[in-house]
N, C-alpha and C positions, 0 to 999 in steps of 0.2 A: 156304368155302375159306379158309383161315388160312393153310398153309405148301404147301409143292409135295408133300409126304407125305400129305397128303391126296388129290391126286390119284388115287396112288397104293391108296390103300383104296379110294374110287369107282371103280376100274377093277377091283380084287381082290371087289368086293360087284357088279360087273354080270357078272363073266364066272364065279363061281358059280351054280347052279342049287340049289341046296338052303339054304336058311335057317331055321331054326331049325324043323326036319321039317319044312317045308313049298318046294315048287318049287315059283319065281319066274322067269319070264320077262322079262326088261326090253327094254323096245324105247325104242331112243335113236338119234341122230344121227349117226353116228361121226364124220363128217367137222366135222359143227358140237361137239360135245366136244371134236375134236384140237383148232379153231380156237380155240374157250373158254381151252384148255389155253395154248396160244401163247400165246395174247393176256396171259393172268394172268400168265405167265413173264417175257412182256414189260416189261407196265406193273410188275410188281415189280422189275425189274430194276434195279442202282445206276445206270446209265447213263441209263434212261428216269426214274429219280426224280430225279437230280440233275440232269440236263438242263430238266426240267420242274418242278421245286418253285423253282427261281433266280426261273422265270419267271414263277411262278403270285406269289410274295412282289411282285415285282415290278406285278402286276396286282388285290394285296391288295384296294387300294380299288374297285375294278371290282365283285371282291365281294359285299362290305361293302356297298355302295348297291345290291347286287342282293339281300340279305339273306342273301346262302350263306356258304361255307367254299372256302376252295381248292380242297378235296379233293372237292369235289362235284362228280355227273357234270355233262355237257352236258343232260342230261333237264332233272335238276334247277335248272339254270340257267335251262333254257328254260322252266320249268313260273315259277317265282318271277319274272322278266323279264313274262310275257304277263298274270300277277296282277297287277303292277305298275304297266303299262302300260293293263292296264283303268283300273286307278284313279284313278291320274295324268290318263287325257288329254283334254286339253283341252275338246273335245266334251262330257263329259260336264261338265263346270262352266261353262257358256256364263251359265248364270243367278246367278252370283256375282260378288261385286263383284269389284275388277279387281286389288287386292290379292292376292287369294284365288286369282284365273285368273293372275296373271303366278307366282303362287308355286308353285302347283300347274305352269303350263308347263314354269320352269324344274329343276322336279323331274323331271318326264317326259322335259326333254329329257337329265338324269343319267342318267336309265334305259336311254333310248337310247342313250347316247355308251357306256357300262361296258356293255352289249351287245355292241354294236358291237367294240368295244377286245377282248372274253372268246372272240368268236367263232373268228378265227384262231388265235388258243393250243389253242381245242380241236380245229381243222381238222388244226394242227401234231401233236397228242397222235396224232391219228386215221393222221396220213399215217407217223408214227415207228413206226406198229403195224403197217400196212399193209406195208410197206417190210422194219422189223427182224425 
């Protein structure tokens, strides 16, 4: 989905039964489509972006030590965070010297804190969708 026009065709190609000589049945969700629909209306909205890109710039570096983009969901935050965190944590370098474990710690503890700091922005995202 690119513009809300699209919508639009996804709605005019389900509620067709004949496509190119051949009928098609589609079975889908209505009520989780309408929600999709919201949701996308929403999160494109000037209100929902500029409320939320302020904040996202503001939380750049959080990011950036988590290896994403702004514009990355919560998945993907949370998928690159728990890769990270494997890597990083301490436990696993118990048998390196202490250069290596303090540098390695305070890296893991970056990972955590830009976690930490990403999560309520995306709770915020979640609750402005819920809500508008």
């Amino acid at each position: 989905i690119k513009k809300d026009s699209d919508f639009d065709l996804i709605e005019e190609i389900i509620s067709r039964r004949e496509h190119l000589k051949f009928i098609v049945n589609f079975n889908y969700n209505e009520v989780k489509f309408k929600e999709f629909k919201r949701n996308y209306k929403i999160q494109n909205s000037a209100k929902f972006k500029s409320r939320f890109s302020a904040l996202a710039n503001l939380l750049e570096e959080n990011f950036e030590i988590l290896g994403c983009s702004n514009s990355d969901s919560f998945e993907t935050v949370r998928d690159s965070y728990l890769t990270l965190a494997k890597i990083y944590h301490p436990d696993r370098h118990s048998n390196k010297s202490e250069s290596i474990k303090n540098e390695y710690n305070a890296k893991f503890k970056k990972i955590q804190a830009a976690y930490e700091a990403l999560k309520p922005f995306f709770k915020n995202q979640e609750n402005f969708i819920k809500v508008g």
